[in-house]
C-alpha positions in Angstrom: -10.6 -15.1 15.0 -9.7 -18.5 13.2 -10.8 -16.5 10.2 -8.9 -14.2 10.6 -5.9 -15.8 11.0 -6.5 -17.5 7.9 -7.0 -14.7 5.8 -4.0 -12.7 7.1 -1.5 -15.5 6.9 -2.9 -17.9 4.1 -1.9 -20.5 6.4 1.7 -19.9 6.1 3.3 -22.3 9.3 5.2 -20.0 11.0 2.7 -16.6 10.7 0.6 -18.8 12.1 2.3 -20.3 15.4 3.8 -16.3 15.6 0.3 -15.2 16.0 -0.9 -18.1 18.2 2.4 -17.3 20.5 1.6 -13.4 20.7 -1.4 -13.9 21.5 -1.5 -16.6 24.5 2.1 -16.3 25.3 2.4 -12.6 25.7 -0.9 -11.0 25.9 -3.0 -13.2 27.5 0.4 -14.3 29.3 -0.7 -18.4 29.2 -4.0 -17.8 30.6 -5.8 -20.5 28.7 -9.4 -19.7 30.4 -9.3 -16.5 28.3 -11.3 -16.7 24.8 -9.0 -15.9 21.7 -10.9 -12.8 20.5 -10.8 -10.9 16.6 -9.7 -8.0 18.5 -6.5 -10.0 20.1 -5.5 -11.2 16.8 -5.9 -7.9 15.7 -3.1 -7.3 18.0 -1.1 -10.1 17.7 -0.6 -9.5 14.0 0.1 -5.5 14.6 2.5 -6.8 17.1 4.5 -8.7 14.3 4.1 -6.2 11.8 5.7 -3.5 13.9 8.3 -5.6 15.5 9.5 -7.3 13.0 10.6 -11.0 14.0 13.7 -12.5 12.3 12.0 -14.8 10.1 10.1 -11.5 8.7 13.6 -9.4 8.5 15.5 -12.1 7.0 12.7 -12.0 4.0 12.9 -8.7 3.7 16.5 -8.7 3.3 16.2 -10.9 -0.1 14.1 -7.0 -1.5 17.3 -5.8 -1.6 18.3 -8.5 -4.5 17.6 -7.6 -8.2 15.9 -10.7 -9.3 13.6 -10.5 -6.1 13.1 -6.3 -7.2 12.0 -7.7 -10.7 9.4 -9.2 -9.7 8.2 -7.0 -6.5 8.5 -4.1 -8.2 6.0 -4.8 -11.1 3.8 -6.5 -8.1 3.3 -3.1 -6.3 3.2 -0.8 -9.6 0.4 -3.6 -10.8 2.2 -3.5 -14.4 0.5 -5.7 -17.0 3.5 -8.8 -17.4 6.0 -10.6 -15.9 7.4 -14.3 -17.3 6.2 -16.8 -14.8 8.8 -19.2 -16.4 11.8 -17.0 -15.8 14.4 -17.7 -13.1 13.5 -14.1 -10.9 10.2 -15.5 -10.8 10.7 -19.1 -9.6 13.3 -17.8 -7.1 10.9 -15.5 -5.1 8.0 -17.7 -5.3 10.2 -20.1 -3.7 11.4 -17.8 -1.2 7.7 -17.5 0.0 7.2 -13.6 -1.0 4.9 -14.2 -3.5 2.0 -16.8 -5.0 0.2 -16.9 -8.3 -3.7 -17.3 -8.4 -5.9 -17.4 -11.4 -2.6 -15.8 -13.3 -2.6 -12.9 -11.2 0.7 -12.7 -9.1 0.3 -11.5 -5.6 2.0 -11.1 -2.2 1.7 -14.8 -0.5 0.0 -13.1 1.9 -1.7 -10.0 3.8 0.8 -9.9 6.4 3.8 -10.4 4.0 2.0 -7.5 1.8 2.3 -4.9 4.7 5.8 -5.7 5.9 7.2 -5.4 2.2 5.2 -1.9 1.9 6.8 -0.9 5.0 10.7 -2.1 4.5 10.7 -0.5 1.1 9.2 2.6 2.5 11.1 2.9 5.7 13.5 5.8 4.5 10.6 7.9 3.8 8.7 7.2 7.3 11.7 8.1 8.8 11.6 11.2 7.1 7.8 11.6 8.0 9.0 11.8 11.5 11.0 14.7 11.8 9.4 18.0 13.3 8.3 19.8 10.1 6.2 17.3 9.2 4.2 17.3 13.2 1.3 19.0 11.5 0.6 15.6 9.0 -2.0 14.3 11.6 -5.4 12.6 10.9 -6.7 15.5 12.8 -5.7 17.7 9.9 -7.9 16.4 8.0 -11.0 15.4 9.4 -13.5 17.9 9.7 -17.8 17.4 9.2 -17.1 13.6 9.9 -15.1 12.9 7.1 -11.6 13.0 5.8 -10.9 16.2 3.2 -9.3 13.7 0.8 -8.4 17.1 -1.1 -6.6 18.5 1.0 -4.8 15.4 2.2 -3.6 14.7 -1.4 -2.5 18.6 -2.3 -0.4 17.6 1.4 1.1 15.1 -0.8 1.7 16.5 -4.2 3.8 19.1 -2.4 5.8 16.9 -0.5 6.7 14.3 -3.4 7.2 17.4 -5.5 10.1 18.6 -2.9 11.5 15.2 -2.2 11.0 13.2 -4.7 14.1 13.5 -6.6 16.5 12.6 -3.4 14.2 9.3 -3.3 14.0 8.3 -6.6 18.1 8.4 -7.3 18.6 6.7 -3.7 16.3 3.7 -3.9 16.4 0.9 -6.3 12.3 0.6 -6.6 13.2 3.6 -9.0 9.6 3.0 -10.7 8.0 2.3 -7.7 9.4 5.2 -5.6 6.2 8.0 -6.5 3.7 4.4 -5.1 5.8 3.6 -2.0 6.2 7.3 -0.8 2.2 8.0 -1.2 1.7 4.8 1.0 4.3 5.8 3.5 2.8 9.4 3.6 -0.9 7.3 4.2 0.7 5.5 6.7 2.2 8.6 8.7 -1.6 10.2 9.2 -3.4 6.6 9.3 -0.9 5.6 12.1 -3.3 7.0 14.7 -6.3 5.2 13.7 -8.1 3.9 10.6 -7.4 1.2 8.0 -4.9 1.5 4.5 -6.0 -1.6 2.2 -3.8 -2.2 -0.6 -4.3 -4.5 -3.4 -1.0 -5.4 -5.1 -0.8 -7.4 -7.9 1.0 -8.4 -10.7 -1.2 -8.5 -13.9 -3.4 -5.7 -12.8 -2.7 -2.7 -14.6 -3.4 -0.7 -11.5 -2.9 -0.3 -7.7 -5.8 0.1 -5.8 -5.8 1.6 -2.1 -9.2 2.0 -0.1 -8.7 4.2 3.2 -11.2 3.5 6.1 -12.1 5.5 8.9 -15.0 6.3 11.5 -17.0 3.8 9.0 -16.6 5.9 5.8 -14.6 4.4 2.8 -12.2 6.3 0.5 -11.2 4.6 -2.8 -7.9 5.5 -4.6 -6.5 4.5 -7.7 -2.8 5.3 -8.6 -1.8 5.6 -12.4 2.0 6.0 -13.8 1.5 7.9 -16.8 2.7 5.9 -20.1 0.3 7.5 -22.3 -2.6 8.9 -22.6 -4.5 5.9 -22.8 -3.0 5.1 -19.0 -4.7 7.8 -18.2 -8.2 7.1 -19.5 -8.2 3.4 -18.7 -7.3 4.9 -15.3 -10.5 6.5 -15.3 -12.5 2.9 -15.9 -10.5 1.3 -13.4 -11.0 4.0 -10.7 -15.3 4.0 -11.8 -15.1 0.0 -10.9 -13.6 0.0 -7.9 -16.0 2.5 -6.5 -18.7 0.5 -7.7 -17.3 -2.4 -5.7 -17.2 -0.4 -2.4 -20.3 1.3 -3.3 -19.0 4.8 -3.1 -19.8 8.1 -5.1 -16.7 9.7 -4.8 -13.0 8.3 -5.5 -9.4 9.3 -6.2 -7.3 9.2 -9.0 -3.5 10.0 -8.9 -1.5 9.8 -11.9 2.6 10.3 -11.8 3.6 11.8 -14.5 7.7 10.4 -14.9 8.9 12.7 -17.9 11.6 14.4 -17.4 11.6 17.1 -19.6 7.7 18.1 -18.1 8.1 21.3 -15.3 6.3 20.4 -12.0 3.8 23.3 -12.9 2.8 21.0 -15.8 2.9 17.8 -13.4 1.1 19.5 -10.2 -2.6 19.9 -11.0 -5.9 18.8 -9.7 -9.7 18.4 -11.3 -12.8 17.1 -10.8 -14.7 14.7 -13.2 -18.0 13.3 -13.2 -18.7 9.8 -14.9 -21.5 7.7 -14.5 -22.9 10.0 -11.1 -19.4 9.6 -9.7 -17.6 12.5 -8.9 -13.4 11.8 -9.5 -10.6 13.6 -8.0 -7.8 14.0 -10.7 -4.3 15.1 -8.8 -0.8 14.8 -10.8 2.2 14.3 -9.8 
């Protein structure tokens, strides 16, 4: 549990006494001869997530600033640079949002990852809710114990192709509106059980997300489409991270921002092999 609390909080002071207070305070209502479980933390830390203290609104108020957005944007598309001397940088570092390790820059921590995701998302969740979209269940997809990751992602290339352009000219992560509405569409079918693990990081080159359920782990790898070359190194990045989780079959999604390219052009999906390792290729 200590551990754990660690890990999710990266000892930030007040995530820390939040969690402590959740979990004695109101779950275990000050019952101090009950031992402070994984699973309670668990819950404590779903608890803030979801509700949303004001120290965690108050944050996420400072996204809607543009020298905060140029730094947390390139943090979530995993884009290759950002100047850790400039002024936007300093300024949400200080804020707390954000920490540099080994050069790489990340969200300070796992808990301040999630409810950034979330806030910058929550226009599109809110959109997930209404009745056409009832049949977007984990259900839905699980069939033979495992999730058809196919046709979960076809789900999605359909629904960012019909509402992607409202989003994109309505939100000021312009270049990291076709990421947060995949992980808000994730996060609509993963809401009734399962795990989304995102890796966010400045100096990257890539975004990974692993989906875990029932046991079985489901790597993707999200590419915007520069180049060609974006693509293939895509391909590398995607091969690596499967080796990591030790699994033979990944994802690859690569948004495709032209504008002069159709959707027909944009839409497609393929299967590669590389290395014994079959790849799911789905545009977008």
């Amino acid at each position: 549990a200590i551990e754990l609390v660690w890990n999710q909080t990266q000892g930030q002071p007040w995530l820390v006494n939040a969690i402590a207070r959740e979990v004695i305070v109101k779950i275990l209502q000050s019952d101090q001869t009950q031992p402070i479980t994984l699973e309670l933390v668990n819950r404590a830390i779903q608890n803030i997530i979801l509700n949303r203290p004001t120290h965690i609104d108050s944050l996420l108020e400072r996204l809607k600033e543009s020298r905060v957005r140029r730094v947390i944007e390139p943090m979530i598309l995993g884009d290759e640079y950002i100047d850790i001397e400039s002024e936007d940088f300093f300024y949400t570092r200080d804020l707390g949002l954000i920490r540099i390790v080994n050069s790489i820059i990340e969200p300070a921590n796992p808990i301040y990852a999630e409810v950034i995701i979330r806030k910058l998302s929550a226009t599109t969740q809110a959109v997930l809710s209404k009745p056409q979209y009832n049949s977007y269940q984990l259900s839905r997809y699980f069939a033979d114990g495992r999730i058809d990751m196919i046709k979960l992602l076809e789900d999605f290339q359909q629904f960012w192709r019909e509402n992607s352009e409202i989003w994109t000219k309505h939100n000021n992560y312009k270049e990291a509106m076709s990421h947060l509405v995949l992980m808000a569409f994730l996060q609509r079918i993963f809401n009734g059980g399962g795990q989304i693990i995102r890796d966010m990081a400045v100096g990257t080159g890539r975004l990974d997300i692993c989906l875990i359920y029932d046991g079985k782990k489901y790597p993707i790898e999200l590419k915007i489409r520069h180049s060609k070359k974006y693509v293939e190194a895509g391909f590398e990045q995607i091969v690596n991270y499967m080796d990591i989780l030790n699994c033979d079959e990944g994802c690859l999604i690569v948004f495709d921002k032209r504008k002069k390219i159709a959707w027909n052009e944009k839409i497609y999906r393929k299967t590669e092999n590389i290395n014994g390792k079959k790849i799911n290729i789905f545009g977008g």
